[in-house]
TIBATOR-478615 format. One line per 10 residues: their letters; for each residue x, y, z of C-alpha. Coordinates in steps of 0.1 Angstrom, whole numbers, plus 2048, in hexadecimal, padded with zeros to 3 digits. Layout:
N
a = X,Y,Z  ...
//
This chain:
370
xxxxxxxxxx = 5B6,590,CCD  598,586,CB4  5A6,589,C8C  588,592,C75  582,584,C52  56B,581,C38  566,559,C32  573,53C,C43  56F,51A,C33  579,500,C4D
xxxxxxxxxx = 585,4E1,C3A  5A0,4DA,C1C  590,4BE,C0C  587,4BF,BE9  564,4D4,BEF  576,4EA,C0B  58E,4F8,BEC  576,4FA,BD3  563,50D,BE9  580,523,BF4
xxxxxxxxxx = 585,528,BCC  560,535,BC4  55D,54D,BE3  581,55E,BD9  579,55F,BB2  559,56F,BC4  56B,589,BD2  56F,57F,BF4  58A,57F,C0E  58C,553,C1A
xxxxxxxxxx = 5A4,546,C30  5A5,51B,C2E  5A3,50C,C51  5B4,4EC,C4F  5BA,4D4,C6E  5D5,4C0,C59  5F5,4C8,C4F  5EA,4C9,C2A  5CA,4C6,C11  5B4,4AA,C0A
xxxxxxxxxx = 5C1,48F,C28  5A0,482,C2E  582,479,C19  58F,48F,BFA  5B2,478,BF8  5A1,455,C01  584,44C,BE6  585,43B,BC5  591,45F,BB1  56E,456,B99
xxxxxxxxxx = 55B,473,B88  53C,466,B8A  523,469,B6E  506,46F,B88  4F4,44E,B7F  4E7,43F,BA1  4D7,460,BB6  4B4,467,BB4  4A9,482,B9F  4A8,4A4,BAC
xxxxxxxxxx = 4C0,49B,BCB  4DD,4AF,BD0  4F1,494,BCB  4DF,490,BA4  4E0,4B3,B9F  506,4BA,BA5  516,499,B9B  509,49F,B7A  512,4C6,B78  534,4C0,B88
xxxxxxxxxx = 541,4A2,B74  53E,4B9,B58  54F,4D8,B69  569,4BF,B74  573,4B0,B51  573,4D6,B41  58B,4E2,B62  5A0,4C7,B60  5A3,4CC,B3B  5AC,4EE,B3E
xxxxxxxxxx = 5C3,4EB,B5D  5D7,4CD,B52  5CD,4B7,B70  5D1,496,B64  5AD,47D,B62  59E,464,B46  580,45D,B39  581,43C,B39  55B,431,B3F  54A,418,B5B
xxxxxxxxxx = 53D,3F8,B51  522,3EC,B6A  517,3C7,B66  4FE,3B0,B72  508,391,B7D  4EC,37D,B79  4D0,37E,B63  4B6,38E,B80  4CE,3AF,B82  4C6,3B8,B5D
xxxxxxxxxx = 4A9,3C7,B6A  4BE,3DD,B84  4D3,3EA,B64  4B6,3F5,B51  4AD,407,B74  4CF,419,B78  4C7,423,B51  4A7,434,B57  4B3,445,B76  4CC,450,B6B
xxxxxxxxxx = 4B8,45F,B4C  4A5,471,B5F  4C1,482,B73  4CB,48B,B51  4E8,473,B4C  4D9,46A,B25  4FB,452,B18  4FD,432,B29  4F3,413,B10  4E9,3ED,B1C
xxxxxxxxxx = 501,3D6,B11  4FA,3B0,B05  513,39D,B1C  527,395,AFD  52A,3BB,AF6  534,3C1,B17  550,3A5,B11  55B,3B3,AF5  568,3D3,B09  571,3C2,B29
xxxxxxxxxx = 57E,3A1,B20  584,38F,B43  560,39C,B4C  543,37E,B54  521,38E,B54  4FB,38A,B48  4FB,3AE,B39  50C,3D0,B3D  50A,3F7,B3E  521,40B,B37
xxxxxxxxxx = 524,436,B3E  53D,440,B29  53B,466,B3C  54D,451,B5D  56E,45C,B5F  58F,45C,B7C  5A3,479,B88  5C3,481,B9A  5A9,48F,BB8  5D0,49E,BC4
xxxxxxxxxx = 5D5,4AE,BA7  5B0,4BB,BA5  5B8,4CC,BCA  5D7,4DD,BC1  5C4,4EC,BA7  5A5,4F8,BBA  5BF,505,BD7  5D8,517,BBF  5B6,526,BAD  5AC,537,BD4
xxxxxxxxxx = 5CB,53C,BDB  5D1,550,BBA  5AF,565,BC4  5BC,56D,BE8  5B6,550,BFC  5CC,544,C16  5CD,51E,C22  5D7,51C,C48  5E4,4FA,C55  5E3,4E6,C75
xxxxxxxxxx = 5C6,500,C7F  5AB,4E8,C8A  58D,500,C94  584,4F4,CB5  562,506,CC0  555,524,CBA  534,53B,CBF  518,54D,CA9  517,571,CB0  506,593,CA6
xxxxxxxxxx = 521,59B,C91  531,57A,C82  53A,55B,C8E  554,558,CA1  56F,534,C9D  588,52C,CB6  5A6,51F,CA4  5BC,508,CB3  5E4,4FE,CA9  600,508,CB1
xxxxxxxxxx = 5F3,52F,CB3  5D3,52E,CC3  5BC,54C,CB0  59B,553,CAC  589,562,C90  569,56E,C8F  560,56A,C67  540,57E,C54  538,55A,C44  544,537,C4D
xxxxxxxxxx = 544,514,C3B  544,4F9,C4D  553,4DD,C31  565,4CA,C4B  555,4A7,C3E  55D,491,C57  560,4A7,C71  540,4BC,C66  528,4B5,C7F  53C,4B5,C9C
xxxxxxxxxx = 54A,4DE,C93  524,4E4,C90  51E,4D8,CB0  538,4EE,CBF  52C,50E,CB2  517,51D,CCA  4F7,52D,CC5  4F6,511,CA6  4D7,4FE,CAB  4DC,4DB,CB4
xxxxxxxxxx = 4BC,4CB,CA9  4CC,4D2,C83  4EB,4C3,C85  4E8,49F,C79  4FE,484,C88  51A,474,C72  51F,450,C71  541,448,C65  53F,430,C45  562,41E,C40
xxxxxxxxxx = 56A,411,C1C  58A,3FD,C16  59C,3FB,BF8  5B5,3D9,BE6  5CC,3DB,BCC  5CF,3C8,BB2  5F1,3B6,BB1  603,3B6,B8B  5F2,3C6,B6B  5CB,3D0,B69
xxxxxxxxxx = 5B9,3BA,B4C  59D,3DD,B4A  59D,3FA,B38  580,406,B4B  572,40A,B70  55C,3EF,B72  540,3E9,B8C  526,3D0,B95  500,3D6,B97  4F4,3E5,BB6
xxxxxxxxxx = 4E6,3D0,BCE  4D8,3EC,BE4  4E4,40C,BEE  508,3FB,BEF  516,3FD,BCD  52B,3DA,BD1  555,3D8,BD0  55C,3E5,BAE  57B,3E8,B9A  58A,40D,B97
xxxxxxxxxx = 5A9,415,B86  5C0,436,B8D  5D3,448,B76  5F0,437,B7B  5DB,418,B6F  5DB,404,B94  5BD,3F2,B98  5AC,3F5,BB5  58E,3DF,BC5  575,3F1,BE0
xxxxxxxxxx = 566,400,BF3  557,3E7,C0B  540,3F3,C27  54A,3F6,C4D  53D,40D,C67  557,417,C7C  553,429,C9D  575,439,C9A  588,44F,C7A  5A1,430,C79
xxxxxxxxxx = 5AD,428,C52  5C5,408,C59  5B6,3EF,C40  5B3,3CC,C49  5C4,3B4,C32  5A5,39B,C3C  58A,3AE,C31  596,3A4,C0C  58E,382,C13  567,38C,C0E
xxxxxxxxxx = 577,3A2,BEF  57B,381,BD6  559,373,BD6  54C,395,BCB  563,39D,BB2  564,37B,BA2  540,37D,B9C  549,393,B7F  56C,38F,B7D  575,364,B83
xxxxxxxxxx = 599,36C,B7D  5A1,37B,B99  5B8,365,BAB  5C2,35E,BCD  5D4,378,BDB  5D7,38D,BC6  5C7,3A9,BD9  5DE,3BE,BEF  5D3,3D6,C0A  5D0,3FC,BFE
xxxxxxxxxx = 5C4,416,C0F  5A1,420,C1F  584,43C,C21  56E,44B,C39  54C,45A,C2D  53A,46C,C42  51A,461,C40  4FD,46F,C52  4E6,454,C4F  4E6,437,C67
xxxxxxxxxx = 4F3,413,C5A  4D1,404,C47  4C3,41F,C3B  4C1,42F,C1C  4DA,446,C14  4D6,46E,C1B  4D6,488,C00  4F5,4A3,C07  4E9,4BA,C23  4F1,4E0,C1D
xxxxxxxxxx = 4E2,4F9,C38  4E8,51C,C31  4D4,535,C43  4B4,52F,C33  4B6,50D,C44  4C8,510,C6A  4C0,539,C6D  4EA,544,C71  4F3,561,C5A  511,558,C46
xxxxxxxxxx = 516,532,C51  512,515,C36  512,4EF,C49  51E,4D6,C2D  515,4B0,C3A  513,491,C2D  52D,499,C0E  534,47A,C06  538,469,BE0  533,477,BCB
xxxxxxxxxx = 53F,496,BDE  562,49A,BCC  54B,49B,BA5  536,4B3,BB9  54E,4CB,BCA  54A,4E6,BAC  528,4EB,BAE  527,4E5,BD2  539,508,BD7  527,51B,BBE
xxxxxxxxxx = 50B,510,BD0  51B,51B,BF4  526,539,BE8  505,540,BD6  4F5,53D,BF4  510,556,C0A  510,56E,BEE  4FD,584,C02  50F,58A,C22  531,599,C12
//
C-alpha cells in the first residue's frame, strides 16, 4: 500500500531539520526520513562546531551569501533558544612575512562579501591577545563564533516537530521514481513503505548523490559525483593556553590544521585532508605526526605528544581532489525539470552556519507546489 504526504525531507543532519522547521512553520505536512537511529550522525555531528563569519567564499557564491545571512540568524536563534555557543573570535596568522599579503587578501574578500569587522594586527598585537602565538602578523573576525551543533539540532527538530513534523528513524529511502502525480520513495527498515510525497528534499549530504541517482525518471547527466573528503581531528592533552580559535593563513583552498576550541573548552587541532574511498571515521593516531610541524609554526609550544586522537569528518565534496572547490549545488525544478524535488549537494562547511537560510531558500523555492 503507497502512504501519501505532503513533503519528505530525506536526511536529519543539521540542514535536513532546519529545513523540516521552515516547511512546517510554512504550513506544510513533513515527515523526516532518517537512515540512522537518531539526528545529526554524520557530517552535522563531526566538524569543528564554528560559525563562520563568511570570510573565505567568493562573493556572490552560495556559500558567501548564506554563511554571512546564517551566522547572524544562528547567534539571534541561539540567543533566543538557550542553545549554548560563544563568540569568542578567530585569529588567523601569517607565519612568515610573505603571508601578510594573503591576510590583507582574506580582508578584502571578505569585505566584499560583506563581512566589514576584521582588523590587521601588528604581530605584537596579535601577541598581546594570544600569548603562546609566533607569527609575522594577524587578523582577527571577532563575528567567528562555536556552538553546541547538538544543541542547535534539538532545537531545529523540537521547532518542526512543534509545527507537525514527524522524524522517522532507521528509514533509509532506498530508491524511488518520478511520477505524474508525485514522487514516489521506497522506504526501507524494519517496515518496508512507500510514500509517494507532493515535494521531496533530498538533504541526505553524504549520501545525496547516490538517492539522486536512484530516482527514476531523475536525469542522470545532473547529478554530480561525490568525492568523499576525510578530515581528522587531535586533542589537546591538559589545559588550552587560547581564548580564541586560531587558524593559520591559507595556503590554497586548504585552510591548514587550526586550533578550535568547544564549549566545554577542549582544544582541538584539524581537519587534515584525506580522500577516502570508503565512509570509514577510525582516525589514525599517525596522521598527528604530520600535525606538529604545522601547528608549531604558529604555536612552538606544542610538545611532543601532546596530541591525542579525536574523532573524524566526511565532507562530501563534489569536486575532484586538486581542484578548486564547488559552490553549494541546489537544483530545484528550474534546474533538473521535477515538480516538487529540491537536490542539495556539496553541503559542506560552512553548511551547519548556512542551514537557516539554506531552508528558507528550499522552501522558497517549493512554496508553490503545496
Amino acid at each position: 500500500m503507497i502512504e501519501r504526504v505532503d513533503c519528505a525531507v530525506i536526511g536529519a543532519g543539521v540542514v535536513g531539520l532546519a529545513t523540516a522547521r521552515a516547511l512546517a512553520m510554512a504550513g506544510r505536512e513533513v515527515i523526516v526520513l532518517e537512515s540512522e537511529y537518531m539526528i545529526g550522525t554524520g557530517t552535522s555531528s563531526r566538524n569543528s562546531e564554528v560559525i563562520h563569519a563568511g570570510i573565505y567564499y567568493t562573493k556572490d557564491s552560495l556559500k558567501a551569501k548564506y554563511c554571512v545571512a546564517g551566522k547572524n540568524m544562528l547567534y539571534r536563534y541561539c540567543a533566543e533558544h538557550g542553545i549554548e555557543h560563544r563568540r569568542c573570535g578567530k585569529l588567523i596568522v601569517a607565519t612568515s612575512q610573505d603571508q601578510i599579503a594573503a591576510l590583507q587578501g582574506i580582508k578584502e574578500r571578505a569585505a566584499a562579501c560583506g563581512v566589514d569587522d576584521l582588523e590587521m594586527l601588528s604581530a605584537a598585537d596579535a601577541r598581546a591577545m594570544e600569548p603562546e602565538l609566533s607569527c609575522h602578523a594577524g587578523l582577527i573576525s571577532p563575528s567567528t563564533g562555536i556552538i553546541d551543533s547538538h544543541g542547535l539540532m534539538l532545537g531545529l527538530q523540537g521547532d518542526a516537530e512543534d509545527h507537525g513534523a514527524m522524524v522517522a528513524f532507521l528509514s533509509p529511502v532506498t530508491g524511488g521514481a518520478i511520477r505524474d502525480d508525485g514522487i514516489l520513495l521506497d522506504v526501507g527498515g524494519e517496515a518496508p513503505m512507500q510514500l509517494l510525497c507532493r515535494s521531496v528534499v533530498n538533504s541526505a549530504g553524504l549520501y545525496a548523490t547516490a538517492i539522486a541517482n536512484a530516482l527514476e525518471g531523475m536525469p542522470q547527466d545532473l547529478v554530480p559525483r561525490t568525492y568523499y573528503t576525510k578530515g581528522n581531528y587531535y586533542s589537546l592533552t591538559g589545559k588550552t593556553p587560547f581564548s580564541r580559535l586560531v587558524y593559520p593563513a591559507p595556503t590554497t583552498e586548504f585552510l591548514g590544521v587550526h586550533i578550535s576550541i568547544d564549549m566545554g573548552g577542549q582544544a582541538r587541532f584539524g581537519p587534515d585532508v584525506e580522500q577516502s574511498p570508503v565512509i570509514n571515521y577510525d582516525v589514525d593516531p599517525g596522521r598527528a605526526d604530520g600535525f606538529y610541524d604545522s601547528v608549531r609554526r604558529y604555536w612552538p609550544g606544542l610538545k611532543d605528544g601532546a596530541l591525542q586522537p579525536s574523532y573524524s569528518g566526511i565532507r562530501p565534496r563534489i569536486t575532484a581532489p586538486g581542484e578548486p572547490l564547488a559552490d553549494f549545488l541546489i537544483q530545484g525544478p528550474r534546474e533538473h525539470g521535477v515538480a516538487g524535488l529540491v537536490n542539495l549537494f556539496g553541503i559542506e562547511s560552512p553548511g551547519l552556519t548556512s542551514s537557516m537560510p539554506i531552508a528558507d531558500h528550499v522552501a522558497g523555492l517549493l512554496r508553490g507546489s503545496n
